[in-house]
MINUDREN-875052 format. One line per 10 residues: number of its first residue (from 1); their letters; for each residue z, x, y of C-alpha. Coordinates in nm, 3 decimals, padded with zeros to 5 digits. Each point is the difference from the previous one (the first is absolute). Layout:
N
NUM> a> Z,X,Y; ...
***
This chain:
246
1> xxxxxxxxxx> 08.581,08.060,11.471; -00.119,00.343,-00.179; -00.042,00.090,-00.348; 00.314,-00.078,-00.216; 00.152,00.340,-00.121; 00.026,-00.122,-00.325; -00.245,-00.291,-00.155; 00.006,-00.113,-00.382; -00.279,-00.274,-00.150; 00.042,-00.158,-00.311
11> xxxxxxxxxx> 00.229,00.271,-00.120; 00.119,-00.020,-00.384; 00.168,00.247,-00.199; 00.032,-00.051,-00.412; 00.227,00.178,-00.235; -00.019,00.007,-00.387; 00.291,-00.021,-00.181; -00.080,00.025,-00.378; -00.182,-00.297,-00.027; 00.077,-00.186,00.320
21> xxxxxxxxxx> -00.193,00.027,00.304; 00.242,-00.029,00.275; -00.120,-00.080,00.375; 00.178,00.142,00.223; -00.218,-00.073,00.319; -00.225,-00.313,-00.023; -00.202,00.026,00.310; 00.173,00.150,00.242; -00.178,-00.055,00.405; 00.201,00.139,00.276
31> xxxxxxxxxx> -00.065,00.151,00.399; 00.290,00.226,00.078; -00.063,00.088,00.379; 00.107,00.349,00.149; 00.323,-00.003,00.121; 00.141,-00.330,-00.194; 00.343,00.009,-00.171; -00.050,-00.171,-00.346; 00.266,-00.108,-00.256; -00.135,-00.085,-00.377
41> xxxxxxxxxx> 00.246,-00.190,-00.179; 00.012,-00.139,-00.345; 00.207,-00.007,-00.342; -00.078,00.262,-00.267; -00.325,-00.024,-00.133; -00.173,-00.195,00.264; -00.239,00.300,00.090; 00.162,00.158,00.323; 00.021,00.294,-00.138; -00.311,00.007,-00.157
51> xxxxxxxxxx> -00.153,-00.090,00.361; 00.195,00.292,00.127; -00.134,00.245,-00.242; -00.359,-00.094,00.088; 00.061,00.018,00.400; 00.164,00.312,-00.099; -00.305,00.148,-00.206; 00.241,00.065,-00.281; -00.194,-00.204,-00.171; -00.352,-00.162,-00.024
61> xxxxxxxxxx> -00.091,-00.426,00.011; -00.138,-00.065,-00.316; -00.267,-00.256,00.207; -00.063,-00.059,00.381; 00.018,00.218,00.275; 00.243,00.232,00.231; -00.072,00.148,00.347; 00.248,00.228,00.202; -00.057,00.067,00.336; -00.355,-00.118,-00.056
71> xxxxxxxxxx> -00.064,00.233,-00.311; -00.101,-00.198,-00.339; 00.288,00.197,-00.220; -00.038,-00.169,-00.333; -00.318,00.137,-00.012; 00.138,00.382,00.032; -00.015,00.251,-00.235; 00.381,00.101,-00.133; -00.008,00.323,00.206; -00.099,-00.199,00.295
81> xxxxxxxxxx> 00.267,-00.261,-00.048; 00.280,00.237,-00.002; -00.153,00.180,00.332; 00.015,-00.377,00.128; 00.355,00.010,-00.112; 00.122,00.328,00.095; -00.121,00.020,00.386; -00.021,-00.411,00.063; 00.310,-00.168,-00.154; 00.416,00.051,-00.005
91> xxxxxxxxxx> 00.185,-00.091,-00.295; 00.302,-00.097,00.039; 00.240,-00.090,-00.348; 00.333,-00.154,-00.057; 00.134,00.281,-00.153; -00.125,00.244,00.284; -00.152,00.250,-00.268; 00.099,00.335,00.153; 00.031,00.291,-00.153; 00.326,00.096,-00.103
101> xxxxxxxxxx> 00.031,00.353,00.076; -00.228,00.039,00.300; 00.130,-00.067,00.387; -00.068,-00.323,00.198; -00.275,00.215,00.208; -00.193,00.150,-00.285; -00.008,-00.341,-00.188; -00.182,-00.158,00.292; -00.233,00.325,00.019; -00.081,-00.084,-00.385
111> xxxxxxxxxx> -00.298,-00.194,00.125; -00.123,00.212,00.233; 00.035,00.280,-00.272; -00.206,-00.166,-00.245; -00.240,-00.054,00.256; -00.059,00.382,00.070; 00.168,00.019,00.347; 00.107,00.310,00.158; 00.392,00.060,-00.018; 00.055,00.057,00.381
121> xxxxxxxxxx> -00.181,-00.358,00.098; 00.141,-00.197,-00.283; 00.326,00.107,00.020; 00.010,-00.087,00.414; -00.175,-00.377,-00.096; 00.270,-00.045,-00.303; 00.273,00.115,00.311; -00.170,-00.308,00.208; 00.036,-00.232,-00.290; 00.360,00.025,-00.088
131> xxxxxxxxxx> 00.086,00.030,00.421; -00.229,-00.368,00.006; 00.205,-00.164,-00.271; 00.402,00.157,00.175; 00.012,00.261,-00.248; -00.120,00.338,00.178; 00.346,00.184,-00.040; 00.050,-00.062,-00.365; -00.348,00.166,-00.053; 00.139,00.268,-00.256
141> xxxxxxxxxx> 00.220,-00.249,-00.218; -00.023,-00.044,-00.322; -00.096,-00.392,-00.145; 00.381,00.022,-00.157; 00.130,00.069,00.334; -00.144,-00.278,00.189; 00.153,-00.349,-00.016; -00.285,-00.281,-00.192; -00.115,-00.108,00.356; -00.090,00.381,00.090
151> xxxxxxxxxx> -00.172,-00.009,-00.296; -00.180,-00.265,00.049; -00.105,00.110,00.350; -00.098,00.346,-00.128; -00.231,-00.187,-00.243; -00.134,-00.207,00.321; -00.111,00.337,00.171; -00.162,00.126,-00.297; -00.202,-00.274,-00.011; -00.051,00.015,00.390
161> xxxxxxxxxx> -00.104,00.373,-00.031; -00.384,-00.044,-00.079; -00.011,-00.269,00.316; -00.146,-00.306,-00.253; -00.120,-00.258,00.123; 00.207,-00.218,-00.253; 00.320,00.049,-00.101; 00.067,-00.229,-00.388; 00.410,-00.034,-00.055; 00.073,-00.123,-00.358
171> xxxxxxxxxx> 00.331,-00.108,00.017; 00.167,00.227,00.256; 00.325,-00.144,00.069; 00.036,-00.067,-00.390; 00.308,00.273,-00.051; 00.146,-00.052,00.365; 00.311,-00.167,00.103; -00.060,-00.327,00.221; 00.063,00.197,00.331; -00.213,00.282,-00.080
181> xxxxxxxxxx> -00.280,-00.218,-00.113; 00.046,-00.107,00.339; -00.056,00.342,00.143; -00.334,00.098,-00.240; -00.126,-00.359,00.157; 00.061,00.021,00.328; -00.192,00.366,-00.017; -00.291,-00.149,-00.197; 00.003,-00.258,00.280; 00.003,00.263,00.277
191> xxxxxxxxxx> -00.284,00.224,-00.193; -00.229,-00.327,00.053; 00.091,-00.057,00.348; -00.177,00.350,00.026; -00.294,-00.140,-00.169; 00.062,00.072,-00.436; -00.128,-00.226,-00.180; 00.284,-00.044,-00.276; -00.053,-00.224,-00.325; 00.330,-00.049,-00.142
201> xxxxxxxxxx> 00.059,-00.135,-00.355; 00.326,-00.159,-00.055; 00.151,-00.294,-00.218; 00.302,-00.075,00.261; -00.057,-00.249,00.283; 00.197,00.141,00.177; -00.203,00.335,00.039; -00.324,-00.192,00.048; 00.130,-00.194,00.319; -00.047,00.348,00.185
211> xxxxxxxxxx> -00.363,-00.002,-00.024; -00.247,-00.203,00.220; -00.191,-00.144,-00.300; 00.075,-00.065,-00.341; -00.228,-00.026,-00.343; 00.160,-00.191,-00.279; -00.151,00.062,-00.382; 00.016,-00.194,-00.297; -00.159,00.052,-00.315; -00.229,00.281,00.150
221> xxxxxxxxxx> -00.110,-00.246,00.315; 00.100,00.032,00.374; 00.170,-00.381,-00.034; 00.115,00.005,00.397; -00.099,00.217,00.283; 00.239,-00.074,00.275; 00.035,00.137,00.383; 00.348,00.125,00.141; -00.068,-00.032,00.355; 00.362,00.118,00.089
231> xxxxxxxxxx> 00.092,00.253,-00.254; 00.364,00.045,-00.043; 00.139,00.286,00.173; 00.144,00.256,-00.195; 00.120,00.228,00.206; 00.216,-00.247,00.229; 00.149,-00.121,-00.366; 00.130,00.356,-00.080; 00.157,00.090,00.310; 00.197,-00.331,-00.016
241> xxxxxx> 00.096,00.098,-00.348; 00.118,00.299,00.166; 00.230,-00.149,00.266; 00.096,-00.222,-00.285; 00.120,00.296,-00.197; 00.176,00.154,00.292
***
Protein backbone atom coordinates (compact mmCIF):
# COMPACT_ATOMS: atom_id res chain seq x y z
CA UNK A 1 0.00 0.00 0.00
CA UNK A 2 1.47 3.69 -0.74
CA UNK A 3 1.77 6.64 1.33
CA UNK A 4 -1.57 7.62 3.06
CA UNK A 5 -2.75 11.04 1.56
CA UNK A 6 -3.37 12.29 4.75
CA UNK A 7 -1.38 11.02 8.12
CA UNK A 8 -1.82 12.69 11.71
CA UNK A 9 0.52 11.50 14.96
CA UNK A 10 -0.28 12.39 18.27
CA UNK A 11 -2.30 15.32 17.11
CA UNK A 12 -3.75 17.76 19.96
CA UNK A 13 -5.26 21.00 19.64
CA UNK A 14 -5.89 23.34 23.01
CA UNK A 15 -8.09 26.34 23.33
CA UNK A 16 -8.14 28.94 26.20
CA UNK A 17 -11.17 30.11 27.33
CA UNK A 18 -10.59 32.76 30.10
CA UNK A 19 -9.15 30.62 32.47
CA UNK A 20 -9.93 27.15 31.19
CA UNK A 21 -7.78 25.26 28.97
CA UNK A 22 -10.04 23.33 26.80
CA UNK A 23 -8.70 20.21 24.66
CA UNK A 24 -10.15 19.89 21.84
CA UNK A 25 -7.88 17.13 20.20
CA UNK A 26 -6.03 14.83 22.70
CA UNK A 27 -3.80 12.89 20.47
CA UNK A 28 -5.18 12.49 17.46
CA UNK A 29 -3.22 9.33 15.01
CA UNK A 30 -4.87 8.64 11.78
CA UNK A 31 -3.80 7.11 7.90
CA UNK A 32 -6.35 8.43 5.48
CA UNK A 33 -5.38 6.56 2.14
CA UNK A 34 -5.94 8.24 -1.38
CA UNK A 35 -9.06 7.57 -2.67
CA UNK A 36 -10.97 6.43 0.75
CA UNK A 37 -14.47 7.79 1.54
CA UNK A 38 -14.40 8.77 5.30
CA UNK A 39 -17.32 9.77 7.59
CA UNK A 40 -16.33 11.56 11.13
CA UNK A 41 -19.11 11.43 13.40
CA UNK A 42 -19.61 12.67 16.88
CA UNK A 43 -21.89 14.97 19.23
CA UNK A 44 -20.98 18.65 19.61
CA UNK A 45 -17.87 19.20 21.18
CA UNK A 46 -16.22 15.93 20.69
CA UNK A 47 -13.44 17.47 18.36
CA UNK A 48 -14.65 16.60 14.71
CA UNK A 49 -14.60 19.72 13.80
CA UNK A 50 -11.61 20.66 15.32
CA UNK A 51 -9.97 17.54 13.40
CA UNK A 52 -11.48 18.99 10.30
CA UNK A 53 -10.02 22.35 10.69
CA UNK A 54 -6.52 20.90 11.09
CA UNK A 55 -6.84 18.43 7.90
CA UNK A 56 -8.16 21.49 6.40
CA UNK A 57 -5.10 23.82 7.37
CA UNK A 58 -7.59 26.27 8.75
CA UNK A 59 -6.02 25.78 11.61
CA UNK A 60 -2.74 24.56 13.28
CA UNK A 61 -2.33 21.26 16.08
CA UNK A 62 -1.24 22.79 19.05
CA UNK A 63 1.24 19.38 19.50
CA UNK A 64 2.03 16.39 17.10
CA UNK A 65 2.29 16.22 13.61
CA UNK A 66 0.30 16.55 10.06
CA UNK A 67 1.42 15.34 6.59
CA UNK A 68 -0.64 15.83 3.29
CA UNK A 69 0.22 14.09 0.40
CA UNK A 70 3.56 13.41 2.04
CA UNK A 71 4.27 17.18 2.93
CA UNK A 72 4.82 17.88 6.88
CA UNK A 73 2.05 20.95 6.89
CA UNK A 74 2.01 21.86 10.53
CA UNK A 75 5.32 22.82 10.13
CA UNK A 76 4.43 25.54 7.23
CA UNK A 77 4.71 28.96 7.37
CA UNK A 78 0.97 30.77 7.23
CA UNK A 79 1.57 31.83 3.59
CA UNK A 80 2.50 28.35 2.81
CA UNK A 81 -0.48 26.83 4.53
CA UNK A 82 -2.98 28.75 2.65
CA UNK A 83 -1.04 27.84 -0.82
CA UNK A 84 -1.55 24.17 0.66
CA UNK A 85 -5.12 25.15 0.99
CA UNK A 86 -5.89 27.04 -2.01
CA UNK A 87 -4.41 24.59 -4.88
CA UNK A 88 -4.65 21.08 -2.65
CA UNK A 89 -8.02 20.98 -0.80
CA UNK A 90 -12.09 21.58 -1.61
CA UNK A 91 -14.21 22.94 0.96
CA UNK A 92 -17.30 22.09 0.92
CA UNK A 93 -20.00 23.82 3.81
CA UNK A 94 -23.53 23.20 4.82
CA UNK A 95 -24.62 26.38 3.96
CA UNK A 96 -22.91 26.28 0.40
CA UNK A 97 -21.29 29.85 0.98
CA UNK A 98 -21.77 31.40 -2.48
CA UNK A 99 -21.83 34.60 -3.26
CA UNK A 100 -25.02 36.15 -3.53
CA UNK A 101 -24.86 38.31 -6.43
CA UNK A 102 -22.36 36.53 -8.64
CA UNK A 103 -23.49 33.52 -11.27
CA UNK A 104 -23.06 29.76 -10.56
CA UNK A 105 -19.95 29.88 -13.18
CA UNK A 106 -18.04 32.79 -11.78
CA UNK A 107 -18.49 31.47 -8.14
CA UNK A 108 -16.68 28.28 -9.07
CA UNK A 109 -13.98 30.48 -11.02
CA UNK A 110 -13.52 32.35 -7.50
CA UNK A 111 -10.71 29.94 -6.80
CA UNK A 112 -9.09 29.93 -9.77
CA UNK A 113 -9.28 33.85 -9.60
CA UNK A 114 -7.60 34.12 -6.42
CA UNK A 115 -5.12 31.92 -7.68
CA UNK A 116 -4.04 34.29 -10.62
CA UNK A 117 -5.46 32.22 -13.56
CA UNK A 118 -6.05 33.55 -16.89
CA UNK A 119 -9.88 34.30 -17.64
CA UNK A 120 -10.12 32.24 -20.93
CA UNK A 121 -8.68 28.83 -19.11
CA UNK A 122 -10.49 29.28 -15.88
CA UNK A 123 -13.58 30.11 -17.14
CA UNK A 124 -13.52 26.72 -19.69
CA UNK A 125 -12.28 24.45 -16.29
CA UNK A 126 -15.22 26.23 -14.07
CA UNK A 127 -17.58 25.17 -17.49
CA UNK A 128 -16.12 21.41 -16.83
CA UNK A 129 -16.94 21.60 -13.20
CA UNK A 130 -20.53 22.54 -13.15
CA UNK A 131 -21.08 20.02 -16.60
CA UNK A 132 -19.24 17.11 -13.97
CA UNK A 133 -21.64 17.77 -11.13
CA UNK A 134 -25.33 17.98 -13.97
CA UNK A 135 -25.30 21.58 -13.83
CA UNK A 136 -23.59 22.89 -17.20
CA UNK A 137 -26.83 24.69 -18.53
CA UNK A 138 -27.64 26.65 -15.47
CA UNK A 139 -24.03 28.09 -15.72
CA UNK A 140 -25.25 31.85 -15.71
CA UNK A 141 -27.87 31.52 -12.74
CA UNK A 142 -27.90 33.31 -10.01
CA UNK A 143 -27.50 31.28 -6.26
CA UNK A 144 -31.35 32.66 -5.70
CA UNK A 145 -32.34 31.03 -8.82
CA UNK A 146 -31.12 27.63 -8.24
CA UNK A 147 -33.06 25.19 -6.04
CA UNK A 148 -30.69 24.21 -2.42
CA UNK A 149 -29.45 21.01 -4.23
CA UNK A 150 -28.05 23.23 -7.27
CA UNK A 151 -26.55 25.03 -4.78
CA UNK A 152 -25.04 22.64 -3.20
CA UNK A 153 -23.65 21.11 -6.41
CA UNK A 154 -22.35 24.50 -7.57
CA UNK A 155 -20.44 24.60 -4.25
CA UNK A 156 -19.15 20.86 -5.14
CA UNK A 157 -17.54 22.21 -8.47
CA UNK A 158 -15.98 25.05 -6.86
CA UNK A 159 -14.30 22.97 -4.74
CA UNK A 160 -13.53 20.48 -7.69
CA UNK A 161 -12.08 23.43 -9.76
CA UNK A 162 -8.38 23.45 -8.40
CA UNK A 163 -8.38 19.34 -9.00
CA UNK A 164 -7.46 18.65 -4.93
CA UNK A 165 -6.49 15.85 -4.02
CA UNK A 166 -8.97 15.98 -0.97
CA UNK A 167 -12.15 17.16 -0.93
CA UNK A 168 -13.33 18.03 3.38
CA UNK A 169 -17.47 18.34 3.50
CA UNK A 170 -18.56 19.80 6.89
CA UNK A 171 -21.96 19.03 7.04
CA UNK A 172 -23.19 19.13 3.44
CA UNK A 173 -26.53 17.74 3.45
CA UNK A 174 -27.22 19.82 6.76
CA UNK A 175 -29.98 22.35 4.98
CA UNK A 176 -31.26 19.62 2.40
CA UNK A 177 -34.46 17.84 2.33
CA UNK A 178 -34.12 13.89 2.88
CA UNK A 179 -34.30 13.22 -0.96
CA UNK A 180 -31.90 15.77 -1.93
CA UNK A 181 -29.46 14.74 0.68
CA UNK A 182 -29.82 11.72 -1.22
CA UNK A 183 -28.77 13.31 -4.44
CA UNK A 184 -25.50 15.49 -2.86
CA UNK A 185 -24.57 11.70 -1.54
CA UNK A 186 -24.94 9.72 -4.21
CA UNK A 187 -22.62 12.49 -6.23
CA UNK A 188 -20.04 12.54 -3.41
CA UNK A 189 -20.19 8.75 -3.83
CA UNK A 190 -19.74 8.91 -7.62
CA UNK A 191 -16.78 11.72 -7.27
CA UNK A 192 -14.86 8.82 -5.26
CA UNK A 193 -15.61 6.13 -7.61
CA UNK A 194 -13.42 8.51 -9.86
CA UNK A 195 -10.78 8.43 -7.31
CA UNK A 196 -11.59 11.88 -4.59
CA UNK A 197 -10.71 11.31 -1.62
CA UNK A 198 -13.75 12.94 0.38
CA UNK A 199 -13.69 13.38 4.34
CA UNK A 200 -17.11 14.10 5.30
CA UNK A 201 -18.08 15.46 8.77
CA UNK A 202 -21.54 14.78 9.81
CA UNK A 203 -23.53 14.08 13.16
CA UNK A 204 -26.44 11.93 11.31
CA UNK A 205 -25.99 8.17 10.88
CA UNK A 206 -27.65 8.16 8.39
CA UNK A 207 -25.23 10.32 6.18
CA UNK A 208 -22.21 8.41 7.48
CA UNK A 209 -23.52 4.91 6.19
CA UNK A 210 -22.53 6.28 2.60
CA UNK A 211 -18.95 6.25 3.25
CA UNK A 212 -16.59 3.17 3.24
CA UNK A 213 -15.06 3.98 6.66
CA UNK A 214 -16.10 5.77 9.54
CA UNK A 215 -14.09 7.74 12.56
CA UNK A 216 -16.08 8.22 15.70
CA UNK A 217 -14.77 11.14 18.34
CA UNK A 218 -15.34 11.65 21.80
CA UNK A 219 -13.90 14.05 24.03
CA UNK A 220 -11.21 15.05 21.36
CA UNK A 221 -10.21 11.08 20.74
CA UNK A 222 -10.91 8.89 17.61
CA UNK A 223 -13.08 6.35 20.13
CA UNK A 224 -13.95 3.82 16.98
CA UNK A 225 -12.53 3.53 13.58
CA UNK A 226 -14.82 1.27 11.69
CA UNK A 227 -14.75 -0.21 7.89
CA UNK A 228 -17.96 -0.04 5.58
CA UNK A 229 -17.09 -2.66 3.23
CA UNK A 230 -20.49 -2.19 1.33
CA UNK A 231 -21.27 1.42 1.47
CA UNK A 232 -24.85 2.21 1.04
CA UNK A 233 -25.78 3.28 -2.29
CA UNK A 234 -27.03 6.55 -2.67
CA UNK A 235 -27.82 6.96 -5.85
CA UNK A 236 -30.11 3.69 -6.23
CA UNK A 237 -31.95 5.27 -2.89
CA UNK A 238 -32.88 8.53 -4.77
CA UNK A 239 -34.12 7.23 -7.88
CA UNK A 240 -36.48 4.94 -5.85
CA UNK A 241 -37.54 8.02 -4.00
CA UNK A 242 -38.25 9.22 -7.34
CA UNK A 243 -40.54 6.45 -8.66
CA UNK A 244 -41.93 6.71 -5.19
CA UNK A 245 -42.90 10.29 -5.79
CA UNK A 246 -44.28 9.60 -9.20
Amino acid sequence: MGEPLIRTRGVAKDYRVGDNLIHALAGVSVDIARGEFLAVMGPSGSGKSTFMNVLGCLDRPSAGEYWLDAQPVSALSDDALAAVRNRGIGFVFQNFNLLARTSALENVELPLVYAGAAARPRRERALEMLARVGLAERAHHLPQQLSGGQQQRVAIARALVTRPALILADEPTGALDSHTSLEIMALLQELNRQGMTVVLVTHEADVARFARRVLRFLDGRVIADEGNAVPEEARRLAARDTAAAA
